[in-house]
C-alpha positions in Angstrom: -15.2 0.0 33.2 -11.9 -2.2 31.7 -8.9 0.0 30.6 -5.8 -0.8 29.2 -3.7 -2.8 31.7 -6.6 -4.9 32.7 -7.2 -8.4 32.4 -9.4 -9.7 30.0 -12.4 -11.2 31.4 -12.5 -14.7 30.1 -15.5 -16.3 28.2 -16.4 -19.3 26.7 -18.9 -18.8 23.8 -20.8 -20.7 20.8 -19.2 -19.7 17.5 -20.3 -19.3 14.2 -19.7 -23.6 13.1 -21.0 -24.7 17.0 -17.7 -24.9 18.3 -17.0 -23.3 21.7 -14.1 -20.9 21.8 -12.9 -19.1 24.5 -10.9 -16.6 25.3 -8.3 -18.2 27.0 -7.4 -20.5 24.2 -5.7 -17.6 22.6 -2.9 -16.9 25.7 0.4 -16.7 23.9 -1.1 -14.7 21.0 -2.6 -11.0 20.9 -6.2 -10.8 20.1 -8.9 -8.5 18.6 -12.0 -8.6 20.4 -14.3 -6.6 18.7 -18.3 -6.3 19.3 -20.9 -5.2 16.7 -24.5 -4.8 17.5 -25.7 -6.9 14.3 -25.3 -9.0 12.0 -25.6 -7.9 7.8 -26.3 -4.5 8.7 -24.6 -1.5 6.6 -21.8 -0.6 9.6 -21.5 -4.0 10.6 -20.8 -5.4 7.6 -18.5 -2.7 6.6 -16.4 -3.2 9.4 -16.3 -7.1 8.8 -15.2 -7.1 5.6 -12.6 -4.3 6.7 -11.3 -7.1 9.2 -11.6 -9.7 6.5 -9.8 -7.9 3.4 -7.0 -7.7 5.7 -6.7 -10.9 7.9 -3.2 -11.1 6.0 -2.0 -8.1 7.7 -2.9 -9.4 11.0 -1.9 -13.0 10.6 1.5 -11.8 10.0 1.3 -10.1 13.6 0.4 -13.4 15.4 -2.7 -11.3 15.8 -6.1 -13.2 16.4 -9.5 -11.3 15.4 -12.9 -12.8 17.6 -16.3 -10.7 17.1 -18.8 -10.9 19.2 -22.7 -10.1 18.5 -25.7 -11.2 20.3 -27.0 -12.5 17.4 -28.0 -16.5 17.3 -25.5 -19.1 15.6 -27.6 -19.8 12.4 -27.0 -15.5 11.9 -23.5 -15.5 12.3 -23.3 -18.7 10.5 -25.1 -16.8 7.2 -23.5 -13.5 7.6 -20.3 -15.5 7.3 -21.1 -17.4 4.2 -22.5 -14.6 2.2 -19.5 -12.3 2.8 -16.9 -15.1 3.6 -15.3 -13.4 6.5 -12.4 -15.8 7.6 -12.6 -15.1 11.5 -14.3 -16.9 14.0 -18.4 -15.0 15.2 -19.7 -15.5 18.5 -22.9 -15.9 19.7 -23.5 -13.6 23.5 -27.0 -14.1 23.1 -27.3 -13.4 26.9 -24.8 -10.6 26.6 -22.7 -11.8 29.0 -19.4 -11.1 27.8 -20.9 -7.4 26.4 -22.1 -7.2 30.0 -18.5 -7.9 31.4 -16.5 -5.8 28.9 -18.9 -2.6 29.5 -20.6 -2.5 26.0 -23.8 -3.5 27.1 -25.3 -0.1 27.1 -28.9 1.9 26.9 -29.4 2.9 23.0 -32.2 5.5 21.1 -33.1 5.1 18.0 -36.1 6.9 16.4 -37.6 6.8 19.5 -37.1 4.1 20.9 -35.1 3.1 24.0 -33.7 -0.7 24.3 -30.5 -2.4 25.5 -27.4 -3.4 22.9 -24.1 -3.5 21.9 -22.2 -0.2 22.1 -19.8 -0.8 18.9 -16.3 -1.5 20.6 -13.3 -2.8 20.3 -10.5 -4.5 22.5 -6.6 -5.5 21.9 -5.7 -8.2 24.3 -2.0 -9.1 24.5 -0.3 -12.5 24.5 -1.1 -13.1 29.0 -4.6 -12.0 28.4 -4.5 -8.2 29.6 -6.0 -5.6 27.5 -3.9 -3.2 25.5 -6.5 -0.6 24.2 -10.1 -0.9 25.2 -12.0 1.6 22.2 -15.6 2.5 22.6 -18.3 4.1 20.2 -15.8 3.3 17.6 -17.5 4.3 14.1 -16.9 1.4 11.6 -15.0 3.1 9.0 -12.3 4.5 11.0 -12.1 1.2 13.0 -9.4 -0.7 10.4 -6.9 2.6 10.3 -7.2 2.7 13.7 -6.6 -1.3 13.9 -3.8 -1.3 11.9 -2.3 1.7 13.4 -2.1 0.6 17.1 -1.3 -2.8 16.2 2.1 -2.0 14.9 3.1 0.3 17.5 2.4 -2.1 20.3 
């Protein structure tokens, strides 16, 4: 499982407008990596516009924000529009990078068992090793949280 003081495994994923980002093209700047389990769904969405309402606050960090779902392109692509989040959503259909960051993980609801994303969130610094690695984070506390480590690191 990745902890702080790790490095950051890197990726290369389809975002939101078909480009291809990856993780690397962020050395030199901290980063947010946060992963949701789906798009427009109540805690999801919460938590994006959370991020969103207060890109400002993180732009005057130097800090980057990347989310991550395994939802398709043509998902992220609406989810954006309708709430006109202003970060970059990428597509880990395969779930991949969920895989390599830990937040893959065995989930229950009403009675059912299937594979997902375990909400969770990571702050990479500026050479790629991670800062804070947060799991099961609930997406109400997530900004205060946020915002909170941020300016003490």
């Amino acid at each position: 499982m990745l902890d702080a003081g790790d490095r950051a495994p890197d990726f290369t994923l389809t975002a939101d407008d078909g480009s291809r980002v990856s993780l690397s093209d962020y050395l030199g700047q901290r980063v947010v990596l946060y992963f949701y389990p789906k798009d427009d769904t109540s805690g999801c969405t919460a938590q994006a516009c959370d991020l969103r309402d207060n890109m400002a606050h993180f732009n005057g960090l130097g800090v980057a924000v990347l989310g991550v779902s395994p939802d398709s392109r043509e998902s992220h692509e609406k989810f954006k529009a309708k709430y006109e989040l202003n970060f970059p959503l990428l597509v880990d259909d395969k779930a991949t990078v969920a895989k390599a960051y830990g937040v893959w993980k065995e989930k229950k609801m009403y009675g059912r068992t299937y594979m997902g994303i375990e909400r969770s969130t990571f702050i990479i610094d500026s050479n790629g090793r991670l800062l804070e690695a947060w799991r099961k984070i609930r997406p109400l506390e997530h900004l205060a949280r946020l915002k909170g480590s941020l300016q003490s690191l």
